[in-house]
GUTI-659126 format. One record per residue (C-alpha): residue in three letters; y, z, x. Coordinates in Angstrom, 3 decimals. Example, Ala and Ser with C-alpha at 12.3 -4.5 7.8 and 13.67 -1.06 7.14 Angstrom:
// residues 2
<site><residuo>Ala</residuo><py>-4.500</py><pz>7.800</pz><px>12.300</px></site>
<site><residuo>Ser</residuo><py>-1.060</py><pz>7.140</pz><px>13.670</px></site>
***
This chain:
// residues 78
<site><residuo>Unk</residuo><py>31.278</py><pz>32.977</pz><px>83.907</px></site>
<site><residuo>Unk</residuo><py>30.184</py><pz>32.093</pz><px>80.797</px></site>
<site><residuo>Unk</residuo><py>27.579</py><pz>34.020</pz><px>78.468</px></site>
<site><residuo>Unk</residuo><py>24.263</py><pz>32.411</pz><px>77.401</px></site>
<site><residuo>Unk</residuo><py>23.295</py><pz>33.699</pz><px>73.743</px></site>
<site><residuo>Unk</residuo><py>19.274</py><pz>32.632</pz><px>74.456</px></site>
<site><residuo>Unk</residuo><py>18.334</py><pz>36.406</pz><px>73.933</px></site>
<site><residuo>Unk</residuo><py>13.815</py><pz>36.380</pz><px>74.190</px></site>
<site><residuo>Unk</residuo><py>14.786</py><pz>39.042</pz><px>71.260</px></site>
<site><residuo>Unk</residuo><py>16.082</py><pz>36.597</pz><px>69.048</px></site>
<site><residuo>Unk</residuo><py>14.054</py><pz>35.739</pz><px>66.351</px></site>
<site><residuo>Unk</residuo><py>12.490</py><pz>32.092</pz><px>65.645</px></site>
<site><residuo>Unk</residuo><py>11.680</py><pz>32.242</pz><px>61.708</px></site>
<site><residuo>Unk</residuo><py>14.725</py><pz>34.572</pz><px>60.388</px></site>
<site><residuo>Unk</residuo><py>13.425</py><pz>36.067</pz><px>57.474</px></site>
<site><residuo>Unk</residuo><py>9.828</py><pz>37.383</pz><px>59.249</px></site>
<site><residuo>Unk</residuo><py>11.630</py><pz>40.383</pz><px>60.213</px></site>
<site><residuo>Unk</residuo><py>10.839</py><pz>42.244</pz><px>57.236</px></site>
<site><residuo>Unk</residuo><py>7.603</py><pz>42.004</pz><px>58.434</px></site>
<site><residuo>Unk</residuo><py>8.017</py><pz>42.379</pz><px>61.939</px></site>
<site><residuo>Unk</residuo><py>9.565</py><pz>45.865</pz><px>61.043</px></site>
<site><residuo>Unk</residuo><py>6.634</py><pz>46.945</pz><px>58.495</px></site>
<site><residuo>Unk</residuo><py>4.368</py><pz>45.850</pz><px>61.544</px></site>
<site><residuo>Unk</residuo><py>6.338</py><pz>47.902</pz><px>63.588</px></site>
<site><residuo>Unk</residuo><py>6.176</py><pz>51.207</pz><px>61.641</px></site>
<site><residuo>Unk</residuo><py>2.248</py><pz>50.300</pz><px>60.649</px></site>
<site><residuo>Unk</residuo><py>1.322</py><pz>49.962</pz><px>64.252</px></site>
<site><residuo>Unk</residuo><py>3.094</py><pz>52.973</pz><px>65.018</px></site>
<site><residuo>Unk</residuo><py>1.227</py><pz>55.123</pz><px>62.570</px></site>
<site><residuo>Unk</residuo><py>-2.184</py><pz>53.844</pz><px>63.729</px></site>
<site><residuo>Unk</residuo><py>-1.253</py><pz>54.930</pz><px>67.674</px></site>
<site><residuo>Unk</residuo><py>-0.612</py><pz>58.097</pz><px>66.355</px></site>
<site><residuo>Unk</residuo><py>3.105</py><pz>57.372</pz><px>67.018</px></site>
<site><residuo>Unk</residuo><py>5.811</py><pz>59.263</pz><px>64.844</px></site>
<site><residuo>Unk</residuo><py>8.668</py><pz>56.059</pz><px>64.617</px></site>
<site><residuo>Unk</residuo><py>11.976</py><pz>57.484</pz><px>63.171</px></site>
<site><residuo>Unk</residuo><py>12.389</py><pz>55.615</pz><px>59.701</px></site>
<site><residuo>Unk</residuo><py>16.287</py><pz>55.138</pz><px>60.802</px></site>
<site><residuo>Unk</residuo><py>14.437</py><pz>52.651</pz><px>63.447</px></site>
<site><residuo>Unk</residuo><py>16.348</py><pz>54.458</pz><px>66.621</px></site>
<site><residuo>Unk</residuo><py>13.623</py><pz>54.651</pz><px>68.936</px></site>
<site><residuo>Unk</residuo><py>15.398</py><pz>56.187</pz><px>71.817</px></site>
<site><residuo>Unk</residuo><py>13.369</py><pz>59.185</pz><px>71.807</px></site>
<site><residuo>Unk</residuo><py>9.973</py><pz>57.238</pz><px>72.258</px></site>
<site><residuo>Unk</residuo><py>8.597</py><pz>57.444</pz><px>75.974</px></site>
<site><residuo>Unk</residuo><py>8.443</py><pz>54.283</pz><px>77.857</px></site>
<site><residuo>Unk</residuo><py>4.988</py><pz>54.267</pz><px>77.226</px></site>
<site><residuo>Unk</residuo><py>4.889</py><pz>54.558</pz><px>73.503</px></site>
<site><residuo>Unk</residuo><py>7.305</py><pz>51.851</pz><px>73.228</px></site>
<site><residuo>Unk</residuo><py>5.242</py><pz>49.648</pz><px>74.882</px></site>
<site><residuo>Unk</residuo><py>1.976</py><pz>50.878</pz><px>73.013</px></site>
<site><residuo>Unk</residuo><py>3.877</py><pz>49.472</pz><px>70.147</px></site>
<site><residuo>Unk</residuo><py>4.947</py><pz>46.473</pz><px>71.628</px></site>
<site><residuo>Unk</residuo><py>1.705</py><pz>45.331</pz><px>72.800</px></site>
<site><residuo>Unk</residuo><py>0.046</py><pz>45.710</pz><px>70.061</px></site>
<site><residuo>Unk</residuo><py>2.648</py><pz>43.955</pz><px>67.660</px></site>
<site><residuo>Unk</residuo><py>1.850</py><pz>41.132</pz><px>70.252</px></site>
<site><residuo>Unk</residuo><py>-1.741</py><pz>41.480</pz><px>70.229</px></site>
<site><residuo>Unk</residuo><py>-1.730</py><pz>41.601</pz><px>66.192</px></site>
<site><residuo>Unk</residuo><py>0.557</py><pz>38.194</pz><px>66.290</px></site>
<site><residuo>Unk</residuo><py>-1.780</py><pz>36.161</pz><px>68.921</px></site>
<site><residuo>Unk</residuo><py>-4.804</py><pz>36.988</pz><px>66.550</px></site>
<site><residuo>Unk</residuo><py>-2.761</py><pz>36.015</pz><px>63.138</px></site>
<site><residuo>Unk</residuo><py>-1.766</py><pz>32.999</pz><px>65.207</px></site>
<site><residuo>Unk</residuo><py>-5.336</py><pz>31.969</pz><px>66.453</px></site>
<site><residuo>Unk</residuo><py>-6.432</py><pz>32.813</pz><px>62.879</px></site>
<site><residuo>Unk</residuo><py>-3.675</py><pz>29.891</pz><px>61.785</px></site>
<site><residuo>Unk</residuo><py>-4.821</py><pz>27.373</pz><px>64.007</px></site>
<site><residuo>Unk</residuo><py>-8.403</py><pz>27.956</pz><px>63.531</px></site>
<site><residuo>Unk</residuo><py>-8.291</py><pz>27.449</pz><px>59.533</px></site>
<site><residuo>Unk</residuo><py>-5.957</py><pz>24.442</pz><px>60.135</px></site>
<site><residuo>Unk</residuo><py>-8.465</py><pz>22.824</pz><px>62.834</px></site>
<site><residuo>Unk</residuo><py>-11.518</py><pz>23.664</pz><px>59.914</px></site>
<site><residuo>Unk</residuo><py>-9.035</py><pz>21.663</pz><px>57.219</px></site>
<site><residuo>Unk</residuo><py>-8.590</py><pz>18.520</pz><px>60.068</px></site>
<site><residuo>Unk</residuo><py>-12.134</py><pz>17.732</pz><px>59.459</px></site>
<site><residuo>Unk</residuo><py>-11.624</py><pz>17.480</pz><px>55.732</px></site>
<site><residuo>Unk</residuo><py>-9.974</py><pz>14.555</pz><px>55.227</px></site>
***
């Protein structure tokens, strides 16, 4: 059977993951969270992984709707 390479994990705009990871470690630090700077997080409970993720995704939706908003204020412009 043949392999499908669509990982969800893969990432859309290459070079953002710079600053994915600095979101990573930043969102860490605010939970409290002590993220090995080798980036293994095998350690982390289930839990704290998914502190992290959640609210990597909850900082993204808000830059996002940030985006959209300033470009829907510019529409009216011209």
């Amino acid at each position: 059977m043949a392999q499908n390479n669509n990982s969800s994990n893969d990432l859309v705009v290459r070079q953002a993951s710079g600053a994915l990871d600095q979101m990573k470690y930043e969102i860490a630090q605010e939970l409290g969270i002590s993220f090995p700077q080798d980036g293994y997080a095998g350690n982390l409970t289930s839990y704290e992984n998914g502190s992290i993720g959640g609210f990597i995704t909850k900082r993204l939706v808000t830059l996002a709707e940030q985006q959209l908003a300033g470009q829907a204020g510019q529409a009216g412009q011209f």
